[in-house]
Residue frames relative to the residue before (quaternion, step in Angstrom):
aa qw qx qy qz dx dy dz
X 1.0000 0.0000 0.0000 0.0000 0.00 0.00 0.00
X 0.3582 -0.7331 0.5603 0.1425 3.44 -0.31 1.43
X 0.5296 -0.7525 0.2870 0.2662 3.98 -1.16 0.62
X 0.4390 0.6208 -0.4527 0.4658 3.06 1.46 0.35
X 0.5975 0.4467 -0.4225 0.5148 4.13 0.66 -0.18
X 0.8122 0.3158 -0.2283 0.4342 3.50 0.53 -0.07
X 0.3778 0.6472 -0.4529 0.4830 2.98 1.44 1.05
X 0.2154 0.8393 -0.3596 0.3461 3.33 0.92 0.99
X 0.8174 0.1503 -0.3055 0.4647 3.67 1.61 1.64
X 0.4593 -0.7986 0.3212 0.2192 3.25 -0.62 1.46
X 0.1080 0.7845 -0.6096 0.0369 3.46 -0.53 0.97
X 0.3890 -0.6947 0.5950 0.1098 3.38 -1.57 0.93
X 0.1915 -0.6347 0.7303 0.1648 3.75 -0.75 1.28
X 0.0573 -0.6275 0.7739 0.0641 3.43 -2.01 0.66
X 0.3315 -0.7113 0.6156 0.0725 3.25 -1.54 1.00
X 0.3964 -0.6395 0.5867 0.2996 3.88 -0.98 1.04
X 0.1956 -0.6541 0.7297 -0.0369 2.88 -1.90 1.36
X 0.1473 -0.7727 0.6174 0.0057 3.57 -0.29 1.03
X 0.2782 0.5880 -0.7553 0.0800 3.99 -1.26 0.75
X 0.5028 -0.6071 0.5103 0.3439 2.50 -1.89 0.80
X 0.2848 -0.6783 0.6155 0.2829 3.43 -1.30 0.28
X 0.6806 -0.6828 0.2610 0.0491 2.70 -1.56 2.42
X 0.7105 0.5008 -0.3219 0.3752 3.55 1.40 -0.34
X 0.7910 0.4336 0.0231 0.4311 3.02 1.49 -1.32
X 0.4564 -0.7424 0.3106 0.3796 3.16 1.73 -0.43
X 0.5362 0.6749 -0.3109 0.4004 3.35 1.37 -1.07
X 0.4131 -0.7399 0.4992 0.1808 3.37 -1.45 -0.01
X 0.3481 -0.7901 0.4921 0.1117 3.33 -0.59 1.57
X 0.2456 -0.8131 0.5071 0.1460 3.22 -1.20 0.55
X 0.2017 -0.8477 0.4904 0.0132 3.67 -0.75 0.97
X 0.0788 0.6936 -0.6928 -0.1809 3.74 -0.77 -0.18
X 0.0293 0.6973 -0.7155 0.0323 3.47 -1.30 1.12
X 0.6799 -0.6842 0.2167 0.1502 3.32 -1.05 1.09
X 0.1413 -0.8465 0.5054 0.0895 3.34 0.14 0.78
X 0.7577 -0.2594 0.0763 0.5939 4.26 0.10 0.26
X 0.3378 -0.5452 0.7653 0.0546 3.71 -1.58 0.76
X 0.1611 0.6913 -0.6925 0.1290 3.93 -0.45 0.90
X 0.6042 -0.4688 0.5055 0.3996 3.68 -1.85 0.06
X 0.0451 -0.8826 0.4616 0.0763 3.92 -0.87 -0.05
X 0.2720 -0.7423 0.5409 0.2872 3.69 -0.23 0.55
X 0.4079 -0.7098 0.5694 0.0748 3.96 -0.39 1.45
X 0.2460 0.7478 -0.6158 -0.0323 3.33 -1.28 0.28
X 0.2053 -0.8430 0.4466 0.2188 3.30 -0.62 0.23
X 0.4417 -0.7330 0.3834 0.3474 3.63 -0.32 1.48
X 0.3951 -0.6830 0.5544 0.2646 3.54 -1.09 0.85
X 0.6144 -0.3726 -0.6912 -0.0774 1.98 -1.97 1.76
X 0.6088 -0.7411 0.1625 0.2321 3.14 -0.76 1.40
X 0.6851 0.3092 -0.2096 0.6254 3.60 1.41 0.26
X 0.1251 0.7559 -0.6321 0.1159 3.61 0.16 1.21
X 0.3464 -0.7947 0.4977 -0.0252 3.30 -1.35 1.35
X 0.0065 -0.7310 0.6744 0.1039 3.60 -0.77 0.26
X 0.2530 -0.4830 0.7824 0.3009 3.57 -1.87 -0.42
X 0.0906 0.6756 -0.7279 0.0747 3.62 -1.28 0.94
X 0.8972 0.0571 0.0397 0.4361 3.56 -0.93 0.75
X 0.5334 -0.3272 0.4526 0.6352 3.93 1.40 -0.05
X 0.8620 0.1834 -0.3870 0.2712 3.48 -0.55 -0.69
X 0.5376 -0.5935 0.5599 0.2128 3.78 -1.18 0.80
X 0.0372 0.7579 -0.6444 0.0945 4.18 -0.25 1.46
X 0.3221 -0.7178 0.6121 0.0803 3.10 -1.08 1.73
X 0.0841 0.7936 -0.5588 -0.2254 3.69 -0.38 0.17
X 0.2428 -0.8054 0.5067 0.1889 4.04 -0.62 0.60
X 0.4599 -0.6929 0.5369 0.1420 4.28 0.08 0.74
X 0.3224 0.7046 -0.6318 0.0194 3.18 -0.72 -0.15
X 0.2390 -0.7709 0.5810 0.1055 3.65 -1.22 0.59
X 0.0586 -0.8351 0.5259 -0.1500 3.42 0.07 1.46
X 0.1126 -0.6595 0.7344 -0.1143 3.71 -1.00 1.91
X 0.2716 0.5654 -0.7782 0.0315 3.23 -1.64 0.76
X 0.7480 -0.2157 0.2089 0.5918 3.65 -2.25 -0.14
X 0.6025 -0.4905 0.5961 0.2025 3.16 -1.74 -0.39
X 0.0750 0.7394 -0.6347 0.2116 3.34 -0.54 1.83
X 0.4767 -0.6894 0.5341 0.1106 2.83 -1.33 1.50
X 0.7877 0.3932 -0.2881 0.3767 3.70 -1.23 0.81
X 0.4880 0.5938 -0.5287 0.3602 3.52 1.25 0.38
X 0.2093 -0.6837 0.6931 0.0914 3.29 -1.38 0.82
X 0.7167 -0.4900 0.4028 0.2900 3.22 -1.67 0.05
X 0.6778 0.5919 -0.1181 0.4198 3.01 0.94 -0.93
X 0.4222 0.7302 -0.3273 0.4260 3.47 1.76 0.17
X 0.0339 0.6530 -0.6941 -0.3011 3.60 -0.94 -0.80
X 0.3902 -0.6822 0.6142 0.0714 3.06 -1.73 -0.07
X 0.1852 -0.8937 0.4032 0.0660 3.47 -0.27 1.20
X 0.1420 0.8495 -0.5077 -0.0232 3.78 0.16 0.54
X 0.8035 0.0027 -0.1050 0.5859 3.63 0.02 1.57
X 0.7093 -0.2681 0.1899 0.6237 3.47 -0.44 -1.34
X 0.6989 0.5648 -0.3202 0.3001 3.46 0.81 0.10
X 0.4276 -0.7263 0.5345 0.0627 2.88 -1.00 1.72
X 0.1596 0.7713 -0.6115 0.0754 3.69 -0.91 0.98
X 0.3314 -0.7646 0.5427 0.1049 3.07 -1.70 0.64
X 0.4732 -0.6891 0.4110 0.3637 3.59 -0.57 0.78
X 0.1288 0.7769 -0.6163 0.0047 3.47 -0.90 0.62
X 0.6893 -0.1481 -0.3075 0.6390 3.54 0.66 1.50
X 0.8061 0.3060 -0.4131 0.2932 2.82 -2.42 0.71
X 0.4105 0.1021 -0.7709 -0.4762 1.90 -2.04 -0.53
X 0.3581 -0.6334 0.6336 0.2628 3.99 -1.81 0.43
X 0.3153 -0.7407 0.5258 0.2747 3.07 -0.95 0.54
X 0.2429 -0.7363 0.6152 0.1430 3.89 -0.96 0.37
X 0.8020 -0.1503 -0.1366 0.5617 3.33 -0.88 1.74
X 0.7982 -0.2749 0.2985 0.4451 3.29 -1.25 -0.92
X 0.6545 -0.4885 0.1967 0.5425 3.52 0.62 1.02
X 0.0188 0.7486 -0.6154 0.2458 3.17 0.60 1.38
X 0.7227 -0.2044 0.2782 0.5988 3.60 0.44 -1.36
X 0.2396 -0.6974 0.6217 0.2641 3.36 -1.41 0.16
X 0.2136 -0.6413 0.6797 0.2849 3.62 -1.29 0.26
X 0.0177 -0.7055 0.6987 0.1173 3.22 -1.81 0.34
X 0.5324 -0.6228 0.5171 0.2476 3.74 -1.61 0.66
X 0.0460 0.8510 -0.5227 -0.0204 3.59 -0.29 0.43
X 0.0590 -0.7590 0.6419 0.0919 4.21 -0.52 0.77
X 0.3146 -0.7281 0.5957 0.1265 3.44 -1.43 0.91
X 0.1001 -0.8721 0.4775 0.0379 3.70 0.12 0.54
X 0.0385 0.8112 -0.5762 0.0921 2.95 -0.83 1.27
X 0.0684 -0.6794 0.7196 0.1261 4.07 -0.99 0.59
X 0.0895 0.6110 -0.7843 -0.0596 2.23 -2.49 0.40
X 0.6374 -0.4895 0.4301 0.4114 3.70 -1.20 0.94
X 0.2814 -0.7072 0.6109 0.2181 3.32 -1.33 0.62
X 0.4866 -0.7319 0.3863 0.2799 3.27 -1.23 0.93
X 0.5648 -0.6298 0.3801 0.3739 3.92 -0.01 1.14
């Protein structure tokens, strides 16, 4: 099964847009979309690994995400698949001869722990 049948979920990469903002000097952050492609989804196993840092309980969620090969992804993207907000934290890899590329994405969430 070649990796284009198992490209079988729609996910939107966005790219950070930084201006400064015109009263304050400071720098705003944006994310404006940079390509919407199919994607074969995985979630890294086990798919909710937990720590305790500092009191506050951080859920991180993996995910291992392959689609065609597209030129211009940077780290520094995230990737948005439904309501979920992720950040790249390896790749992109490429896969054969620019067949496709695979990238690692983690979804981070916190909450206060309950004393």
């Amino acid at each position: 099964m070649g990796l284009a049948s198992r490209l079988d979920t729609r996910i939107r990469i966005e790219r950070k847009v930084v201006t400064p903002d015109p009263l304050y000097g400071t720098e705003t952050v944006t994310w404006t979309e940079f390509a919407t492609v199919w994607a074969e989804v995985q979630d890294v196993l086990p798919s909710r690994a937990e720590r305790l840092a500092d009191s506050i309980v951080i859920a991180n969620r993996p995910a291992r995400i392959r689609m065609r090969h597209l030129a211009g992804i940077t780290p520094d993207m995230r990737v948005i698949i439904g309501t979920r907000v992720l950040q790249i934290v390896s790749g992109p890899a490429e896969i054969g001869r620019r067949e496709g590329i695979e990238l690692i994405v983690e979804q981070h969430s916190s909450e206060g722990a309950v004393p």
